[in-house]
Structures are given as C-alpha cells and as structure tokens.
C-alpha positions as CSV (number, residue, x, y, z in Angstrom):
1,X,-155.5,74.3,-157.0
2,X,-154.9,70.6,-156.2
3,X,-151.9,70.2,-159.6
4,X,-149.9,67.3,-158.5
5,X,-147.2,69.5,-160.2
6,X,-147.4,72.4,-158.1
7,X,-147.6,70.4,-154.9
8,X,-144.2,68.4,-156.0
9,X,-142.2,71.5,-156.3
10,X,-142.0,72.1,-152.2
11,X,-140.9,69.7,-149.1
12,X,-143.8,69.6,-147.1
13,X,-147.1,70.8,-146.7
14,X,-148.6,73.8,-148.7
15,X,-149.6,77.0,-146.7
16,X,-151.2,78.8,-149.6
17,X,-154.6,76.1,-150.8
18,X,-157.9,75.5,-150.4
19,X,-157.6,73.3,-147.1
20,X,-155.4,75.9,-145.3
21,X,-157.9,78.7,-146.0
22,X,-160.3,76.3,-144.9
23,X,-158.1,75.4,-141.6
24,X,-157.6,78.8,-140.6
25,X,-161.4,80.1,-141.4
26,X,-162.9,76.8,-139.2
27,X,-160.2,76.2,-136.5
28,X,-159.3,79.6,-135.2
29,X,-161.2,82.3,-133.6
30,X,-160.3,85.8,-134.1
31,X,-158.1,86.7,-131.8
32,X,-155.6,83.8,-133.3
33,X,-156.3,85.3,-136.5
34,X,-154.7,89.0,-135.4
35,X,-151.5,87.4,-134.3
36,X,-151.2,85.2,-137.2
37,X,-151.9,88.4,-139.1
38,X,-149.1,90.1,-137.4
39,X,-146.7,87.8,-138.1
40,X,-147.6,87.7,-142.0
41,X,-147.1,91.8,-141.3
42,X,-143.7,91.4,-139.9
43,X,-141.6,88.5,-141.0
44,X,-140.6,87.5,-144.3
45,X,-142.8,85.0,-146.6
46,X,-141.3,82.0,-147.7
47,X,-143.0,78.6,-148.7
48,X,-143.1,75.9,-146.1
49,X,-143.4,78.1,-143.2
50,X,-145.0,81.4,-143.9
51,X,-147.9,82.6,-143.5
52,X,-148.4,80.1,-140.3
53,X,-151.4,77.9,-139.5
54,X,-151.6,78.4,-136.1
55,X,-150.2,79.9,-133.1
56,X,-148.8,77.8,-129.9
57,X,-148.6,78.4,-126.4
58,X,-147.2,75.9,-124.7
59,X,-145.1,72.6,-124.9
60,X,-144.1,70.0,-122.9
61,X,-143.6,66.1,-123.0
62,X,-144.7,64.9,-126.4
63,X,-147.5,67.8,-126.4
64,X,-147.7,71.4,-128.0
65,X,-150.5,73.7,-127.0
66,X,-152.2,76.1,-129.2
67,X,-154.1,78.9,-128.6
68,X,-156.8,77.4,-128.6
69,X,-156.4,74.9,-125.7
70,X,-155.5,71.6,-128.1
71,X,-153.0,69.7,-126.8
72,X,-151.7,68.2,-129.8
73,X,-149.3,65.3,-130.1
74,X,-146.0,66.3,-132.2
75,X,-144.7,63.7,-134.4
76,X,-143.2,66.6,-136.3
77,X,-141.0,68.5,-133.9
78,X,-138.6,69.9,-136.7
79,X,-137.0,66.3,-135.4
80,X,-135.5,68.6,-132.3
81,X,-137.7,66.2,-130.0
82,X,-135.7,63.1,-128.7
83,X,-136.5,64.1,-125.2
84,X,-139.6,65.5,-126.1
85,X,-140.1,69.6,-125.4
86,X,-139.3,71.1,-122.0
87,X,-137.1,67.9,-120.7
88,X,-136.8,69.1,-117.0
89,X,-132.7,67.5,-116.9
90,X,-132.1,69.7,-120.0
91,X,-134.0,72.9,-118.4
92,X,-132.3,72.2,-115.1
93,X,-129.2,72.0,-117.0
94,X,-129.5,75.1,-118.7
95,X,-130.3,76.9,-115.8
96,X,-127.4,76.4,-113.6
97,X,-125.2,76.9,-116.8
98,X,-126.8,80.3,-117.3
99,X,-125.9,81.1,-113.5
100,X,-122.4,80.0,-113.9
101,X,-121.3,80.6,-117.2
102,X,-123.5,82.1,-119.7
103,X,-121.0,82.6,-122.4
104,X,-117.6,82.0,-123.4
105,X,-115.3,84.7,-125.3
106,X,-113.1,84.0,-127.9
107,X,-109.3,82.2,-127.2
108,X,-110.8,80.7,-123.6
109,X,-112.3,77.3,-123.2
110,X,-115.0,76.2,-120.7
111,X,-115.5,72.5,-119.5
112,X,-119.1,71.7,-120.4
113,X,-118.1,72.3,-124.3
114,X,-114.8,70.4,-123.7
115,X,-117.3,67.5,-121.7
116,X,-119.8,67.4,-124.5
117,X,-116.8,67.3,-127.4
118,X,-115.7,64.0,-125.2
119,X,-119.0,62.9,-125.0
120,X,-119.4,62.6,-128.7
121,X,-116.0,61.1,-129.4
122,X,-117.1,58.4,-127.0
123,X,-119.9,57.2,-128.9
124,X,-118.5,57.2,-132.0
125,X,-116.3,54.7,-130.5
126,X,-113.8,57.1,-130.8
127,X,-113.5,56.6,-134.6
128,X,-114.4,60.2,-134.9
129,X,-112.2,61.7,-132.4
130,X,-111.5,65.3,-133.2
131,X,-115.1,68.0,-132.6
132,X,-116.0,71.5,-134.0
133,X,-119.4,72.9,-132.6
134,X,-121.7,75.8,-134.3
135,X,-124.9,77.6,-133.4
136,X,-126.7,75.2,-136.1
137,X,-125.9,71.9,-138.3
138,X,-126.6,74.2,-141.3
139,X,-123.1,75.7,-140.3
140,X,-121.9,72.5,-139.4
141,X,-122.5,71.6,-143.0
142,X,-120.5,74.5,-144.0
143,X,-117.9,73.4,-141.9
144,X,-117.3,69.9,-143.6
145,X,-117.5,71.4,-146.5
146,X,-114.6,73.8,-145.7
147,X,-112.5,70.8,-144.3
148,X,-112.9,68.8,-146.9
149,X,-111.7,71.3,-149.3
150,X,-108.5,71.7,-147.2
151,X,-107.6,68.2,-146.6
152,X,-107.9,67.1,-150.3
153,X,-107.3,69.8,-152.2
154,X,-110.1,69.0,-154.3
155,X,-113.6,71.9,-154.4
156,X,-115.8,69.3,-156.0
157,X,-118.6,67.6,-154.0
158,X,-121.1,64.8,-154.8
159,X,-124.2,64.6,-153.3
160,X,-127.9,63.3,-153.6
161,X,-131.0,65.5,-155.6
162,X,-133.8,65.9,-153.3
163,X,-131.1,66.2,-150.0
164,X,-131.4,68.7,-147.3
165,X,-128.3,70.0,-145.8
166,X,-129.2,73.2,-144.3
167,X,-130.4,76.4,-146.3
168,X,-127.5,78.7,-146.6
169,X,-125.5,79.3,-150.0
170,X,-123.0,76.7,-149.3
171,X,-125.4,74.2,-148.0
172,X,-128.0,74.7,-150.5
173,X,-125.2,74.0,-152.9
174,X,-124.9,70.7,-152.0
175,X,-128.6,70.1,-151.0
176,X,-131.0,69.1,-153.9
177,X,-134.5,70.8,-152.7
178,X,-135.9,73.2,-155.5
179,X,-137.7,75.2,-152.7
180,X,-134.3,76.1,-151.7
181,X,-132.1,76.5,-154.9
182,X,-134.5,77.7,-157.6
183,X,-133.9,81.0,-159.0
184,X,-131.0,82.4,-157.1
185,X,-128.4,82.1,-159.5
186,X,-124.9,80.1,-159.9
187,X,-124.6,78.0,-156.6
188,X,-120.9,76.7,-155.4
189,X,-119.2,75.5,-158.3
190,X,-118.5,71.6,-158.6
191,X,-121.1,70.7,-156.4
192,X,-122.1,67.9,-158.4
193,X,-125.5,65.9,-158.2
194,X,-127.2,62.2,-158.8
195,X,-130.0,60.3,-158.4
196,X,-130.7,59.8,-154.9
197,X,-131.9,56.3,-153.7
198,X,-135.5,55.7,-153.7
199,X,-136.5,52.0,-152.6
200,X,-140.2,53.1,-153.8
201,X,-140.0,54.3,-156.9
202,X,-136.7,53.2,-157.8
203,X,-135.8,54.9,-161.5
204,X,-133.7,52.1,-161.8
205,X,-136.2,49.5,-161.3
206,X,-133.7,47.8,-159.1
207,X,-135.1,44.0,-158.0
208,X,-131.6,43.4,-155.7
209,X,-132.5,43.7,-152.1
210,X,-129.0,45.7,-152.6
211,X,-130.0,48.4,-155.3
212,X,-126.4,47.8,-156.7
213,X,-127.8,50.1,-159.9
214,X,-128.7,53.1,-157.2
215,X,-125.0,53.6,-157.1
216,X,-123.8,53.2,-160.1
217,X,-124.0,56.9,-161.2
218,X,-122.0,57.6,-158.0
219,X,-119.5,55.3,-158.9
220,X,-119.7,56.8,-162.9
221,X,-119.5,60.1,-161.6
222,X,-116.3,59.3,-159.5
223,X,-115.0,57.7,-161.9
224,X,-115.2,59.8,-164.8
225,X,-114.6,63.2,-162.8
226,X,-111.5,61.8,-160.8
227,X,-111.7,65.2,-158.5
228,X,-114.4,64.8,-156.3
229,X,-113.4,65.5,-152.7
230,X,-116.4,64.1,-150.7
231,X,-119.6,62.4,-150.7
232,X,-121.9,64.4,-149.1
233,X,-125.1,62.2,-147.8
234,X,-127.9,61.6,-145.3
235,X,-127.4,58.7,-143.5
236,X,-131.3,58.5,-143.9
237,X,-133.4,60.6,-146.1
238,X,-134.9,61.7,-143.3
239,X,-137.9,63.9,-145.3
240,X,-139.8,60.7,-146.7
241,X,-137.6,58.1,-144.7
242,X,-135.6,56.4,-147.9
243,X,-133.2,54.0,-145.9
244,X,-130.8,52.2,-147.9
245,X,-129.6,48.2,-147.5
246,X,-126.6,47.3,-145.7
247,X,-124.6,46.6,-148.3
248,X,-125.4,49.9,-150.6
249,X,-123.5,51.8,-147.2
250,X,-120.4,49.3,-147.6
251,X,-120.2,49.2,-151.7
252,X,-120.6,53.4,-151.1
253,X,-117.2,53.6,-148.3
254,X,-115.4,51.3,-151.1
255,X,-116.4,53.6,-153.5
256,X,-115.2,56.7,-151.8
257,X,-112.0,55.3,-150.4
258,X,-111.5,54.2,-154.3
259,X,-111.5,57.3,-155.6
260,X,-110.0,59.2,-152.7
261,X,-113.5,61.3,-151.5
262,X,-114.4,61.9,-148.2
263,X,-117.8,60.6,-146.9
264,X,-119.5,63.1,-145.4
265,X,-122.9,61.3,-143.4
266,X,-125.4,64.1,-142.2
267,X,-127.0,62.9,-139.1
268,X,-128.7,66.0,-138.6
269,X,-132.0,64.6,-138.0
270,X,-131.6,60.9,-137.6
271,X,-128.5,61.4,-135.0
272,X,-129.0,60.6,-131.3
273,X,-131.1,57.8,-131.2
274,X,-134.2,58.5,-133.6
275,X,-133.1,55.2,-135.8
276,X,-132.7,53.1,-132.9
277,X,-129.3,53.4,-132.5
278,X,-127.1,56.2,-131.4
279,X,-126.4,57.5,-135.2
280,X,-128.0,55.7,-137.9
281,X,-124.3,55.3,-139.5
282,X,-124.4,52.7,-136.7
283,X,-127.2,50.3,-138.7
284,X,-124.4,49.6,-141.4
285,X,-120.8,48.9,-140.1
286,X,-119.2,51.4,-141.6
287,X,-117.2,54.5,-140.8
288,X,-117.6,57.9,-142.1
289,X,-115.4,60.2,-142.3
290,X,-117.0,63.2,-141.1
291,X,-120.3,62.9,-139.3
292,X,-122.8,66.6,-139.1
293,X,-125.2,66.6,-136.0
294,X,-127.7,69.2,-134.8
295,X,-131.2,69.6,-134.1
296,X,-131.8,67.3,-131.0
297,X,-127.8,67.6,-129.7
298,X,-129.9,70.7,-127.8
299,X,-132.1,68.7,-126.4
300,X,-135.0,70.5,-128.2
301,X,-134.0,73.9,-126.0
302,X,-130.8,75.3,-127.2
303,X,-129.7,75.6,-131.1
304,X,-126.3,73.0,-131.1
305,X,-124.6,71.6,-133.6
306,X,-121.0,69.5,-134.1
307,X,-118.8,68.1,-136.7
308,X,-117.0,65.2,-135.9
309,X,-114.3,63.8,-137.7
310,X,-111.6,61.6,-138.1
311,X,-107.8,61.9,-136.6
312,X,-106.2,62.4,-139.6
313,X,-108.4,65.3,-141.0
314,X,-107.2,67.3,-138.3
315,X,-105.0,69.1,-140.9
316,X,-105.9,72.7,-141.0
317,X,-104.4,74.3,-138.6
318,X,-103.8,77.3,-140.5
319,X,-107.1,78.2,-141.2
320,X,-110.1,78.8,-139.5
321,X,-112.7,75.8,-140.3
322,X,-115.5,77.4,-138.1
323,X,-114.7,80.3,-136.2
324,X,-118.3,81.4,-134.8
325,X,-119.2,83.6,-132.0
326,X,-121.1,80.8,-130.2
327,X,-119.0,78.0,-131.2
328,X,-118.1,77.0,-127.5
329,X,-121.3,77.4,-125.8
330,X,-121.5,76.7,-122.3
331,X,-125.2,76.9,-122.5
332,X,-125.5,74.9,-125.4
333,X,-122.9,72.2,-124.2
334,X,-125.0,71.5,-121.4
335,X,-128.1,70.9,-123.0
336,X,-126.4,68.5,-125.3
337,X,-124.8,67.2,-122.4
338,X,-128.3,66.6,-120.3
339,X,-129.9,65.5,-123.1
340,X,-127.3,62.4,-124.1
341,X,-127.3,61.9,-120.1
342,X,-131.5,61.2,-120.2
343,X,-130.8,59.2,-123.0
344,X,-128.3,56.9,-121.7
345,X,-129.9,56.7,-118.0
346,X,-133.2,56.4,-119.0
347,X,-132.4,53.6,-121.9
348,X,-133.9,55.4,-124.7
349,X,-132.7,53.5,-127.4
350,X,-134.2,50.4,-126.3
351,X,-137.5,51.8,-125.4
352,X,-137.4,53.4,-128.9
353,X,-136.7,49.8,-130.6
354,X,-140.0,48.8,-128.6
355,X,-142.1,51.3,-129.5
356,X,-140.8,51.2,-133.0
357,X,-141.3,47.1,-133.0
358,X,-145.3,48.5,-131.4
359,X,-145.6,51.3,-134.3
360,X,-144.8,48.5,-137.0
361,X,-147.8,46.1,-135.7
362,X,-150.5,49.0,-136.1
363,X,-149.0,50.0,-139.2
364,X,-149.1,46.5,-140.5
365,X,-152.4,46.4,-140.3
366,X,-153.3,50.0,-141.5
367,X,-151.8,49.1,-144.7
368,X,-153.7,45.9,-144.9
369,X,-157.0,47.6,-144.4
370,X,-156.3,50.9,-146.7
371,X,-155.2,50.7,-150.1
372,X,-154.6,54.0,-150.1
373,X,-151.2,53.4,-148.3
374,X,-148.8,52.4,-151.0
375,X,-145.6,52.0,-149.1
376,X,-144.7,51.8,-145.3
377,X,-140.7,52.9,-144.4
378,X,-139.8,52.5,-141.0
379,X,-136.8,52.4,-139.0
380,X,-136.2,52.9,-135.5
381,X,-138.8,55.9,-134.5
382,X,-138.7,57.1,-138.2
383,X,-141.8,56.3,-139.8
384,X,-143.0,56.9,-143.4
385,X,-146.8,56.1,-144.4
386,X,-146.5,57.0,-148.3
387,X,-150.1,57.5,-150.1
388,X,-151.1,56.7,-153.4
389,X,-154.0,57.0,-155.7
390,X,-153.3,53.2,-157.0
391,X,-150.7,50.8,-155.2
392,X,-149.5,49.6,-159.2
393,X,-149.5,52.9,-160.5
394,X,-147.7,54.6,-157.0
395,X,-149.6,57.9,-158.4
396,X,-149.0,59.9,-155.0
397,X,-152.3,61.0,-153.3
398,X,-151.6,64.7,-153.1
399,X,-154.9,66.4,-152.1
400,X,-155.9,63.4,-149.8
401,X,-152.8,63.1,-148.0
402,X,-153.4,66.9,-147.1
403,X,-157.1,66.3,-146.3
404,X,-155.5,63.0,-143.8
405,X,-153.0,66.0,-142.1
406,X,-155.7,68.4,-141.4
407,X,-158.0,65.6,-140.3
408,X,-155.3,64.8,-137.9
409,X,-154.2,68.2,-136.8
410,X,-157.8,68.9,-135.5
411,X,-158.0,65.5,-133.9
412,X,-154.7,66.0,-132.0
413,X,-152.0,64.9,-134.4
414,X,-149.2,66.8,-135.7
415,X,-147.1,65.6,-138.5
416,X,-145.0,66.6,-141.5
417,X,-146.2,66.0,-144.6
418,X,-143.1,65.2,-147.4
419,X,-143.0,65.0,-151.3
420,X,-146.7,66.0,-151.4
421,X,-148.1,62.4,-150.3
422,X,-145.6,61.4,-147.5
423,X,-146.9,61.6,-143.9
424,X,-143.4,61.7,-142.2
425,X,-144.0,60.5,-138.7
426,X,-141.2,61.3,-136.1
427,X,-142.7,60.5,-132.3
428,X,-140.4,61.3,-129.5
429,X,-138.4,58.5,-127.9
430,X,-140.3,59.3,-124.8
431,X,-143.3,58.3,-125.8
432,X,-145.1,55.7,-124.2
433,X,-147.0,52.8,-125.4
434,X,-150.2,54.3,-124.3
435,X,-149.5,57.8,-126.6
436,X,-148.8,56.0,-129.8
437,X,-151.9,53.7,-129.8
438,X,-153.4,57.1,-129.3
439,X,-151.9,58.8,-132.0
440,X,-152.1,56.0,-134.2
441,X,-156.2,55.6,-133.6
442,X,-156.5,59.6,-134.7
443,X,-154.5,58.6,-138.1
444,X,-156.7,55.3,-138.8
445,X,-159.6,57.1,-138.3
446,X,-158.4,60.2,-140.8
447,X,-157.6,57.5,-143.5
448,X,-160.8,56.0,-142.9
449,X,-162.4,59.3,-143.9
450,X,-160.7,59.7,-147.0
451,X,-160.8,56.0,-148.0
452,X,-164.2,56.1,-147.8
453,X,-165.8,59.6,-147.2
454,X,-169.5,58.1,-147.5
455,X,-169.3,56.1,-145.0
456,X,-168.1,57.8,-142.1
457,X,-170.5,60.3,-140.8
C-alpha cells in the first residue's frame, strides 16, 4: 500500500490508502459520511481531490470549520488565502459591486476592471503595462500561450517537468505533472521539456551556489532547436517550494533574449505578496516578459485571473487572445481591487517578512531536533519542510510524512502534502505571531510522534 513508487506518481496527498480509510472511519460520524457519500455519487473521481476527506462548513480568518466543529488552521488554502477566507474589505467589496454592476456584456467596459488593470500595471512598475483578465490563471496560461505564438511566429515552448500551469489541454501541455498528462494522447505539439531546478536533489550535483549546470539543458535546448518562442516557468515551484539563486533568474533572461524566446513567469500562486514581495519575479531583478496571476487576485472569494505583459507584445490586434464571457468582471475586479487595497494599507508584505523571519527560528530548531527533516525551503510565507528516511541518502519519508498530515489535521493543521514527502506550508499573510507558534507546536509535536512513536504516549 505504502510503494514509494505509487505515492510519486501524484502531487499531493493520496485519497485512496490505508490512513485515509483510517481518517474517515475514526474522524467522522455518520452523518459526514452520507454527504461525503453523495459527493463520491455525483461528481467525477479524479486523484488528488476525489473522493474527499471531509466536509467544511465554515471559514473565516486563517480558520476552516468542518462538520464536525474543528476549527482548523489552513496553511493549504489552494494558495487563494493572502487575506485569509471571508476578508470583510473584499466581501464588502463584492457586495456593493453586485448591487451596482453585477456583470458586464461584451464590447462595453466598466471602471473597476479598467481600475484593477491599472492597479496591476502600477506594481509592476509599469514594466508590464498592457492587462488581459479571465475567469482563472489556467486560461490565463492559455492566453500567453496564444500571444506568444502571435508575436513570434514560433509554436514551440520550453518549460520545466514537474510544472503546474493549469489543467486544461493547452496548459497541461506545457505543465510536467503525470497526474495531469498521462494517458490522454498527443498533447500541443513543440511543447518541449527539461529538467526542472531542484536545489535538493540536484541531478546535476551542482556545488555553485548558482546551479549554472541547472540551466544548461535550457540553454542546449535553445540552442540546438533555434525555434523556441517562450520560456514558460514558475517564478517559484510553488508545490515543494524549489527557489532558484539570483543569478540562475539573470543567466535565464540572457538566455531567452539570446535566442529570441519570451519568458513567460507564472505567478499564479506565489503572486501578490506570498514571497515577501509583491511578485516573487521581484526577488531577482529581472523583467519578464509576460507575467500569469490568479488564485489570490480574488481575494480568496471570486475566481480572477490576469496576464500582464509588456508594451511591445501588444501586437495582435487581429485576433482574439482571450475573448471569455467573464473576462471584464465587475465583480471580480473588485475583489482583486479590495484585496491589493488590504494589502497595501494594512502593510502585508512587511508583516509577512516578520512572520516568515518568526517561521524560520522554529523551523531552525525543528530541523535540529528531528532528523527526519532532510531539507527546509523557505521564502517569504512559502515554506517547505521535506522528510527523509536518511538525511545522506534523501530517501523521501512517504508513509510518515502522511502519518505527520493526518496527525496534524486532527490536531488543527491543514496543509498540502507535495512529491509524497513534502509538507508544503502556505499560512496566510494575516496571520499573527500568536497563530503560527500555534500551528507550529501541533507540527513539532506530530513529528515527534513519528520520530519516535514509543515514546510519546
């Protein structure tokens, strides 16, 4: 039940073992049990989501609320949760929007959407200065990928195995998940792949703090192929938190404005502040050329996403890049608008670079005190605690970092497991010091029990 093989083959945690039978015979009641059974009736199964584990009730703050009364700290969120859930700005927000202008047809404009496109402009600097919105970043995605196409003249893509970019056709195309690609057939033609950087477990075996090998099969491939027409990356491997040196992000814009690609950053889920700054292209000096957000732009209410890009790719005019029936949302708009407003009035940023500077103290000492934490990635509010069987071998601790989620889930912790053995941690920015000593106690203690299951009682 527990082959490492089988548990590598999915993103995140496995809703078909032992533990989850265990979890749903132990932690719900029977009434829980009908609804969950319900759902399994009525909606599609896929891995990673279906059938559920649980049913909730409630949110608000940092907090969801199952049915059965737990309050339970989410430091998963599906990374929608800046602002936490149920931000009162961003409800208010929504609310007078819906009174005013609920929707907007097609060949009319509305000022929130034209407010929020300004918005973004503004803190790129205005480097990115020209804004497409769509009901979802996996759209946005498609977007890009549309533009880039047009402005180059070249189909061919490069982008990272082990990516996520959204789960439609096109996007799947470019992503590198298997859970997502497997057995569907010929994908987009000349979406080319490579390694992806890994500052763990490194294939390379790179000792430079600037992994100069990681990128030489990008550079290879752009050499050799001469066609591709963008470099489609997160900014962040947001999934088990790989972030990359300085100068990897600055050899990688040489690179592509070498070989005439556009770089493409995906800031789906490390956009807006979770990195510590605005957009984690921010941490390395550079400029991309496009930029994908989504997720949290809603301010964890109202599904929003945007592609920015630069000036001079606003070329295709004779087309139509994105076209969708909510594209200009009124609602939407205002929800991203609230929710950049909390973060800039409230200083979120900074308080995030605090209680990031906090998480990396009790971390510190975590990894001192458990050898079963082989690696510790952090930036900003982005946290990955990776667990190993053996901190020489880095065998990844798939069954125990399972038991550690459960352990946690009963205790009040949410979190997303990655890779099999990667507890992803993402705590809202509006969490206060008080919360994450809190959350961090229930994870010490649910390492403790695996570390040394005799002794804990």
């Amino acid at each position: 039940m527990y082959e490492h093989k089988a548990y590598m083959k999915t993103e995140g945690d496995i809703n078909l073992t032992d533990a989850r039978r265990a979890w749903l015979n132990d932690q719900v009641d029977d009434a829980v049990r009908f609804i969950l059974q319900e759902d399994e009736d009525v909606f599609l199964h896929q891995t990673l989501s279906s059938p559920c584990l649980n049913v909730l009730t409630a949110c608000e703050g940092i907090y969801v609320e199952d049915a059965q009364g737990r309050r339970i700290m989410d430091f998963h969120g599906n990374n929608v949760h800046q602002l936490g859930f149920g931000h009162p700005d961003v409800i208010e927000a929504v609310k007078q929007q819906l009174d005013q202008l609920s929707f907007c047809t097609r060949r009319y404009t509305n000022v929130p959407a034209i407010e929020l496109a300004n918005k973004l402009v503004e803190l790129t600097n205005g480097s990115l200065s020209r804004v497409l919105f769509a009901p979802g970043a996996t759209s946005a995605i498609g977007m890009a990928l549309k533009l880039a196409r047009a402005v180059t003249g070249k189909y061919k893509t490069l982008s990272m195995w082990g990516a996520f970019h959204g789960a439609s056709l096109d996007a799947i195309s470019v992503g590198g998940e298997g859970a997502f690609r497997r057995g569907l057939g010929p994908l987009l033609p000349g979406a080319e792949h490579v390694i992806p950087f890994n500052s763990y477990r490194c294939v390379f075996g790179c000792q430079d703090e600037g992994h100069s090998l990681c990128l030489k099969p990008i550079e290879y491939v752009l050499e050799q192929d001469g066609e591709i027409g963008a470099v489609v990356v997160e900014t962040i491997r947001n999934t088990d938190v790989q972030i990359p040196p300085i100068s990897y992000y600055r050899r990688l814009r040489e690179l592509c404005d070498k070989h005439g690609a556009l770089l493409i950053v995906d800031e789906t889920a490390t956009g807006l502040g979770r990195t510590g700054t605005m957009f984690a292209y921010q941490h390395y000096g550079i400029e991309p050329d496009m930029m994908v957000l989504g997720k949290g732009l809603g301010g964890g209410v109202f599904p929003m996403a945007a592609l920015l890009v630069k000036e001079e790719l606003n070329k295709a005019q004779e087309m139509s890049i994105g076209h969708y029936t909510h594209e200009k949302s009124p609602v939407g708009a205002a929800a991203g608008l609230a929710a950049i407003r909390v973060i800039e009035e409230n200083d979120l940023l900074a308080h995030a670079n605090v209680m990031a500077d906090l998480a990396k103290q009790r971390l510190k000492g975590m990894m001192e005190q458990y050898t079963i934490i082989g690696d510790i990635r952090q930036i900003g509010l982005l946290i990955a605690v990776e667990l190993v069987t053996d901190r020489v071998t880095k065998e990844p601790a798939v069954r125990q970092a399972e038991q550690v989620m459960y352990d946690c889930l009963e205790h009040g912790l949410n979190f997303k497991v990655s890779k099999g053995n990667v507890l992803t941690l993402s705590p809202p920015l509006i969490i206060t010091a008080e919360q994450l000593h809190a959350a961090f106690d229930i994870l010490e203690a649910s390492l403790a029990k695996v570390e040394h299951p005799l002794s804990i009682s």
